[in-house]
N, CA, C and O of each residue as an XYZ file, in Angstrom:
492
protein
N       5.145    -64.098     20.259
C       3.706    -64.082     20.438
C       3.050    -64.358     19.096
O       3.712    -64.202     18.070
N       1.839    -64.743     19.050
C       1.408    -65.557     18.144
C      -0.215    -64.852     17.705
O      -0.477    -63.939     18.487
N      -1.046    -65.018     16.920
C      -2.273    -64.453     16.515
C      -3.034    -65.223     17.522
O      -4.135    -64.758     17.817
N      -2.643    -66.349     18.125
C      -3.955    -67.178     19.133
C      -3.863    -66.534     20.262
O      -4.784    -66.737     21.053
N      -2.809    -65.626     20.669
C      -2.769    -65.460     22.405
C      -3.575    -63.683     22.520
O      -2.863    -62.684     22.419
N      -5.081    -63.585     22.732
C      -5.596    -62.683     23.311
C      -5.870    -62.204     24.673
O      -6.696    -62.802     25.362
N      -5.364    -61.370     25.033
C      -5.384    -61.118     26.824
C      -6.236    -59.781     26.735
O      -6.309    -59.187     27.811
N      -7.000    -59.094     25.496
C      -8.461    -58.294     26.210
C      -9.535    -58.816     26.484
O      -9.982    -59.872     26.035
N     -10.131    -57.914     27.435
C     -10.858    -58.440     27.496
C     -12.346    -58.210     26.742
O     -12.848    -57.193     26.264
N     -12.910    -59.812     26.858
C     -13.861    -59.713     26.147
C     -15.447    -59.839     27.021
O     -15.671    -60.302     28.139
N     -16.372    -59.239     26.028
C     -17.478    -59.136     26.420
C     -18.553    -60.153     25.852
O     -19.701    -59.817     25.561
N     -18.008    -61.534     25.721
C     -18.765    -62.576     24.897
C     -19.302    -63.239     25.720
O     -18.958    -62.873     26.844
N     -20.270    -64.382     25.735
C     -20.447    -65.467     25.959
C     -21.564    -64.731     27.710
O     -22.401    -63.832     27.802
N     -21.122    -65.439     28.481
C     -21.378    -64.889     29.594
C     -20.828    -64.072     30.862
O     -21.170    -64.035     32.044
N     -19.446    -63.187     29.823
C     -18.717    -62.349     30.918
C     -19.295    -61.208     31.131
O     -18.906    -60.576     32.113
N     -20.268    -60.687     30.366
C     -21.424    -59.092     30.715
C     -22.283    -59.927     32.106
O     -22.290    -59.215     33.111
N     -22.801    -60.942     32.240
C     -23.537    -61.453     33.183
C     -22.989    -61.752     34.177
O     -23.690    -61.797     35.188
N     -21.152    -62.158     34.325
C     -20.479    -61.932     35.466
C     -20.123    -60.920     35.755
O     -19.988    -60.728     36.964
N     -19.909    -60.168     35.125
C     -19.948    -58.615     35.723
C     -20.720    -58.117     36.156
O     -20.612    -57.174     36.939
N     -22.134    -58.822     35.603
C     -23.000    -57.712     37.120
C     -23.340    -58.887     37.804
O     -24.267    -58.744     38.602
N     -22.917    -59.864     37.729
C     -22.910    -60.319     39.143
C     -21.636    -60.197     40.191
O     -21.750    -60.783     41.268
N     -20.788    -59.676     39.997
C     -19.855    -59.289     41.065
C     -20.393    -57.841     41.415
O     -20.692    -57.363     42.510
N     -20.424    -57.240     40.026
C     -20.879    -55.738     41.270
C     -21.704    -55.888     41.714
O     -21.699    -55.157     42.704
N     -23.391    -56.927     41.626
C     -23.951    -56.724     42.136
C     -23.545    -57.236     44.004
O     -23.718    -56.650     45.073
N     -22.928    -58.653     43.620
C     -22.210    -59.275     45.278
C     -21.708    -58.401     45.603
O     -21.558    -58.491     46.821
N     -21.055    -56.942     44.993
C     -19.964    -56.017     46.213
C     -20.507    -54.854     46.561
O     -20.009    -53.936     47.212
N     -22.034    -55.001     45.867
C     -23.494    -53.924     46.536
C     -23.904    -54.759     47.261
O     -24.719    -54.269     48.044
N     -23.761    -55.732     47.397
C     -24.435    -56.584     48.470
C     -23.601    -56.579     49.562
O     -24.090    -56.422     50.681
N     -22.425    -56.726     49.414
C     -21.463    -57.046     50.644
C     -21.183    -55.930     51.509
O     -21.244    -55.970     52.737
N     -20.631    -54.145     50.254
C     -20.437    -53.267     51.037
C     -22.291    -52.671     51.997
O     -22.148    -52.233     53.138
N     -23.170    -52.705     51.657
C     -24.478    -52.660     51.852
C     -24.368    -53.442     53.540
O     -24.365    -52.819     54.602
N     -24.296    -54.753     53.394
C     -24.081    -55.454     54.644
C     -23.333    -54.846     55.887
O     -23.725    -54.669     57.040
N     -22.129    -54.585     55.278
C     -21.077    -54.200     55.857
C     -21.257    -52.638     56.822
O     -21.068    -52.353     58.005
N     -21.741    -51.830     55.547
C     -22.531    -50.376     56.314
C     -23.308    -50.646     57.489
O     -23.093    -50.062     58.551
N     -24.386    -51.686     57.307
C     -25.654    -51.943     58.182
C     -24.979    -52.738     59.562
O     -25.634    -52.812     60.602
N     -23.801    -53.234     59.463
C     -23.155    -54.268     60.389
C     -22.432    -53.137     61.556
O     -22.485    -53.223     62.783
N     -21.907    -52.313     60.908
C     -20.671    -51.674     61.573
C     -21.309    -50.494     62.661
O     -20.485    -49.830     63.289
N     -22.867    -50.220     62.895
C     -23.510    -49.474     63.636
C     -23.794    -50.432     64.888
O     -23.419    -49.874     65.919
N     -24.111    -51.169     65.023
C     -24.342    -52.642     66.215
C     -23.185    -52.911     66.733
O     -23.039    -53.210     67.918
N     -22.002    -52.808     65.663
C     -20.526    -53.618     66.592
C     -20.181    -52.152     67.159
O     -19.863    -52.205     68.347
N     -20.165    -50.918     66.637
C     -19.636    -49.758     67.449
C     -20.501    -49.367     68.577
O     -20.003    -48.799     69.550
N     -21.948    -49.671     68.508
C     -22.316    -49.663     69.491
C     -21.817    -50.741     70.687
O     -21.739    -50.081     71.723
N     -21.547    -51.764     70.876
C     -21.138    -52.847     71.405
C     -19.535    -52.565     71.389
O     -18.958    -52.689     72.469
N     -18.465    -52.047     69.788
C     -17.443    -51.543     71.135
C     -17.553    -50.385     72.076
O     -16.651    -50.349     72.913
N     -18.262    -49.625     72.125
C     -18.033    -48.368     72.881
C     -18.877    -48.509     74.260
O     -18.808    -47.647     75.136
N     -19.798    -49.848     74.392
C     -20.262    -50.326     75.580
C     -19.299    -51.056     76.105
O     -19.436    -50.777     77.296
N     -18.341    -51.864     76.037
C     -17.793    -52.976     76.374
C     -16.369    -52.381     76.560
O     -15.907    -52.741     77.642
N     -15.288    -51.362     75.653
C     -14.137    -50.913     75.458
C     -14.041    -49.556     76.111
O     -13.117    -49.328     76.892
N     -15.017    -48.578     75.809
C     -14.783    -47.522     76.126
C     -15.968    -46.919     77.047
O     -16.667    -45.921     76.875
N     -15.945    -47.913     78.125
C     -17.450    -48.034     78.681
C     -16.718    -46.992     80.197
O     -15.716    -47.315     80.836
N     -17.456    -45.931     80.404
C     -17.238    -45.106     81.311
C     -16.956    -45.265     83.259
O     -16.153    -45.021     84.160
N     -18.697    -46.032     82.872
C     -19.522    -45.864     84.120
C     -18.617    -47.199     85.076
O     -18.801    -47.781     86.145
N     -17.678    -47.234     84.071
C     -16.870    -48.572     85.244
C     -15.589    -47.576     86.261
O     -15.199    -47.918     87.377
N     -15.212    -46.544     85.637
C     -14.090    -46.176     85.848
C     -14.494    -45.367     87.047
O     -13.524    -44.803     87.552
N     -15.567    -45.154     87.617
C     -15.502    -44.692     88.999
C     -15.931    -45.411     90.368
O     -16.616    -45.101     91.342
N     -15.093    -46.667     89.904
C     -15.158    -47.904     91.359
C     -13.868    -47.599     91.874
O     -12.956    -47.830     91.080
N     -13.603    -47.235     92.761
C     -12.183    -47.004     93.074
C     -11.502    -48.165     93.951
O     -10.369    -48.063     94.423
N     -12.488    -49.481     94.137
C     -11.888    -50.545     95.366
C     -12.458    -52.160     94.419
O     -13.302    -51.982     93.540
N     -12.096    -53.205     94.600
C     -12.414    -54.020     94.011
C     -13.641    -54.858     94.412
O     -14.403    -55.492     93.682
N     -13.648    -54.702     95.802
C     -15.479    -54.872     95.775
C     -16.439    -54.171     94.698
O     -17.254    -54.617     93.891
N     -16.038    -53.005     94.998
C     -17.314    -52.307     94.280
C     -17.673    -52.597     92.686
O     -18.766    -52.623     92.119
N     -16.100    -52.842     92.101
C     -15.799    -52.795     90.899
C     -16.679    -54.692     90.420
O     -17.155    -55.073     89.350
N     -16.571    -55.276     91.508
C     -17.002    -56.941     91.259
C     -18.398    -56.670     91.302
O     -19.147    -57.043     90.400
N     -18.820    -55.991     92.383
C     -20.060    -56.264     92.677
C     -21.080    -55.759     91.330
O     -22.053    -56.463     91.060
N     -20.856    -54.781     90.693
C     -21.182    -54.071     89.328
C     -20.972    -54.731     88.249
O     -21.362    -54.326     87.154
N     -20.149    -56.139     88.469
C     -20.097    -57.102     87.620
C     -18.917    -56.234     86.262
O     -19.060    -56.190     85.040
N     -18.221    -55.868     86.819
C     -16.514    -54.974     86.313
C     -15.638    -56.115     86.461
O     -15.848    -57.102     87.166
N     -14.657    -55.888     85.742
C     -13.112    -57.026     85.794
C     -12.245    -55.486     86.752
O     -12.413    -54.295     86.489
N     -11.286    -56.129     87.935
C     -10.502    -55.012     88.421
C      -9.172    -55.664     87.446
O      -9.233    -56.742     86.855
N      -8.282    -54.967     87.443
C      -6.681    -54.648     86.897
C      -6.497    -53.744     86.753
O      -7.324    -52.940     86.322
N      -5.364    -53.494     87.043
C      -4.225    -52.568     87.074
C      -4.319    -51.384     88.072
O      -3.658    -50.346     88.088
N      -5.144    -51.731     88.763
C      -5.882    -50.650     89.788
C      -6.606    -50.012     88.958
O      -6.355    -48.822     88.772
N      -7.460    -50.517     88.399
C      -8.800    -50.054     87.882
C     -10.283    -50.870     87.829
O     -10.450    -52.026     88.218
N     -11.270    -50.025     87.280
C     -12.198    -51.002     86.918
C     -12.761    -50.915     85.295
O     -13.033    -49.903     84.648
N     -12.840    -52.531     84.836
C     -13.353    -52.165     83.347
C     -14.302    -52.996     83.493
O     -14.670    -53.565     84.521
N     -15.073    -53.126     81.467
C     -16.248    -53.586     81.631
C     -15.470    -55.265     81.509
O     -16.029    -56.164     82.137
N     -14.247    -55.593     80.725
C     -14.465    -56.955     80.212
C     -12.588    -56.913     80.699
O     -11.732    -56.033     80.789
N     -12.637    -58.161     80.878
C     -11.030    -58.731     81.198
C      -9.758    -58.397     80.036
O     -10.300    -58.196     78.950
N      -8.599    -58.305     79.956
C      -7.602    -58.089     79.354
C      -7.731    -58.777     78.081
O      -7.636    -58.089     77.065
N      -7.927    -60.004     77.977
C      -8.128    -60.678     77.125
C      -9.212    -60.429     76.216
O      -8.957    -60.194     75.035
N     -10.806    -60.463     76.785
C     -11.586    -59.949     75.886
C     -11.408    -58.742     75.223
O     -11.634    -58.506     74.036
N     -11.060    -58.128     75.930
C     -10.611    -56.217     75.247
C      -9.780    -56.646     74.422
O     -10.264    -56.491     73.301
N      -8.552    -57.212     74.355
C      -7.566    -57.213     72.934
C      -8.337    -57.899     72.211
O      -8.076    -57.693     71.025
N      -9.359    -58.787     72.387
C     -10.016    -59.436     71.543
C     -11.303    -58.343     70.811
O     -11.873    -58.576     69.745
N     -11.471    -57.522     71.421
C     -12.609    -56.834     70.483
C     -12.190    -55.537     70.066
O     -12.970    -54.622     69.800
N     -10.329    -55.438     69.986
C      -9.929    -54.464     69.504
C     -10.067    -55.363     68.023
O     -10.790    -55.131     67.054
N      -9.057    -56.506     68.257
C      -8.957    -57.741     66.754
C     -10.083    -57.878     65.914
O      -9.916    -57.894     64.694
N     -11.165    -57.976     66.388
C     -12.132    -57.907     65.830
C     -12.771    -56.817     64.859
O     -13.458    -56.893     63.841
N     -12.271    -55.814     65.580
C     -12.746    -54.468     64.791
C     -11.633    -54.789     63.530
O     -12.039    -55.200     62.443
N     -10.575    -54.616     63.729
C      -9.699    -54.849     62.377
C     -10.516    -55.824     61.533
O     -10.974    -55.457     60.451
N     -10.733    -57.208     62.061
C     -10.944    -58.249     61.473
C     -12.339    -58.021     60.644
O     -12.452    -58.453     59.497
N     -13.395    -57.313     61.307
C     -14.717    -56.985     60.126
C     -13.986    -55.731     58.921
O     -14.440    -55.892     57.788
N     -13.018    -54.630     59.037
C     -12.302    -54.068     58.019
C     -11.813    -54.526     56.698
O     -11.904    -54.063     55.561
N     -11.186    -55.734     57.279
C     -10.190    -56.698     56.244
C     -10.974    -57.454     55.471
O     -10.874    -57.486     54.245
N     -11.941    -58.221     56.255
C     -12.421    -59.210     55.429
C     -13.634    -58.655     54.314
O     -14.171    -59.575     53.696
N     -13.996    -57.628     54.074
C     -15.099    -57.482     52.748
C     -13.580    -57.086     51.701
O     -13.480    -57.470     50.536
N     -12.648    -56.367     52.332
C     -11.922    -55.844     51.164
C     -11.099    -57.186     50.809
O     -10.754    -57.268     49.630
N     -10.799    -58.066     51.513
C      -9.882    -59.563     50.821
C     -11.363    -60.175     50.044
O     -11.250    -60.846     49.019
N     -12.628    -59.899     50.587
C     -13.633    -60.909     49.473
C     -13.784    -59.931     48.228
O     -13.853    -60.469     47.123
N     -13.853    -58.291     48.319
C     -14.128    -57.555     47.103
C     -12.658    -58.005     46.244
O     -12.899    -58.741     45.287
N     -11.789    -57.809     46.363
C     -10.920    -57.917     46.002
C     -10.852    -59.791     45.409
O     -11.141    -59.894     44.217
N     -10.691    -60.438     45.749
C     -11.476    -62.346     45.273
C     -12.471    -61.923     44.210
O     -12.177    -62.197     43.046
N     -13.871    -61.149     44.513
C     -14.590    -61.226     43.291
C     -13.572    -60.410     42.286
O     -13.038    -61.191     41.499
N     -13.185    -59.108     42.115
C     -12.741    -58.917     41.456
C     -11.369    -59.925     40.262
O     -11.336    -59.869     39.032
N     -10.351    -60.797     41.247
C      -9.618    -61.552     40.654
C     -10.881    -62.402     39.591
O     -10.823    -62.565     38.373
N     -11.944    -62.827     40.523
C     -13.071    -63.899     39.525
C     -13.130    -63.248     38.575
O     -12.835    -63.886     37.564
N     -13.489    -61.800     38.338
C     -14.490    -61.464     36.843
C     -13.446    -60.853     36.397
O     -13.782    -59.977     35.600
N     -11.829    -60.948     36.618
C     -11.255    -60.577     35.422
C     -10.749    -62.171     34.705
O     -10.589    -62.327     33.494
N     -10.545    -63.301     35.786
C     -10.191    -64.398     35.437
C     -11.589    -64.950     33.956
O     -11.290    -65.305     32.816
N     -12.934    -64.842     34.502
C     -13.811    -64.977     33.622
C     -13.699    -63.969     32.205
O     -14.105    -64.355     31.109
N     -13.087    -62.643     32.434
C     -13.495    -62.064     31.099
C     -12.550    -62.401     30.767
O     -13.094    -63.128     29.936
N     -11.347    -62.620     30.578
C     -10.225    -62.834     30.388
C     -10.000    -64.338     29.500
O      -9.337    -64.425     28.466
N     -10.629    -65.327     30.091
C     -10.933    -66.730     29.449
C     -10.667    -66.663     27.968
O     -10.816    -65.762     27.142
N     -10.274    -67.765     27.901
C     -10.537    -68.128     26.139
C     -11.739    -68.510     25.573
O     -12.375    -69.266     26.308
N     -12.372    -68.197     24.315
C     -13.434    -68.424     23.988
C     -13.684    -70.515     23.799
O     -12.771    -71.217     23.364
N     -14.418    -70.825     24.032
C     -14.285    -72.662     23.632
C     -14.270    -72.664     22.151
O     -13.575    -73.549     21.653
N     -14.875    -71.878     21.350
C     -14.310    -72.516     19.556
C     -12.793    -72.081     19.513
O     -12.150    -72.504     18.552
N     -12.269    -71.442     20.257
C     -10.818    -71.552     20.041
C     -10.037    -73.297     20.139
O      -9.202    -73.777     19.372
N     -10.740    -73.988     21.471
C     -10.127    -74.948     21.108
C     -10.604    -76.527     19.882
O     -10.068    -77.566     19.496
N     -11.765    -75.874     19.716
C     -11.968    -76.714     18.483
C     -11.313    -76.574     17.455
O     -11.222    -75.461     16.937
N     -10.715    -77.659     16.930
C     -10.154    -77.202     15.653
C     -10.370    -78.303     14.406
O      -9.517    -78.816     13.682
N     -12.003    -78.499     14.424
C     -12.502    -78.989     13.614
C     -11.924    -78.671     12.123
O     -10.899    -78.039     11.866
N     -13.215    -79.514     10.820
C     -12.857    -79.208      9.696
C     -13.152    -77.904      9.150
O     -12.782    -77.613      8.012
């Protein structure tokens, strides 16, 4: 290793100004995310864990109420949509923490940088 290779990080140039711009994007994102997740639980617990279906006991009744029948039951949404808005719930979980996690790789990749008069090597 050599006197040119620095890996702290530094607070020069414009890496204080990427730093608050990521925390500010991951006050923005988790912020979103809080305000998002009251609408979809309302919407799963209408659609997944929806009650007022489960006392059709015949498949008329269960159609006519606009219910999917299976398995000798009645629900609100078909087999398919239900595994689909279980996926979904995972899928709004994952994705702020794979983007917090991206900004974070950004603003260590930025503080981390080499300064540009390093590669000048004028007179």
């Amino acid at each position: 290793m050599g006197d040119n290779v620095k890996l702290n990080i530094k607070l020069i140039q414009s890496n204080a100004y990427a730093a608050l711009i990521v925390l500010v994007l991951l006050a923005i994102l988790f912020m979103s995310f809080y305000s998002m997740m009251k609408p979809f639980a309302m919407t799963y617990n209408a659609f997944y864990n929806d009650s007022k279906y489960s006392g059709f006991l015949n498949q008329t009744s269960c159609d006519q109420s606009g219910g999917v029948w299976r398995d000798a039951a009645c629900y609100a949404l078909d087999e398919r949509a239900s595994n689909l808005l279980v996926k979904i719930r995972y899928y709004w979980l994952v994705a702020p923490i794979i983007l917090a996690i991206g900004f974070i790789l950004w603003l260590v990749t930025v503080a981390t940088k080499k300064d540009p008069q390093d590669f000048y090597r004028g007179p």
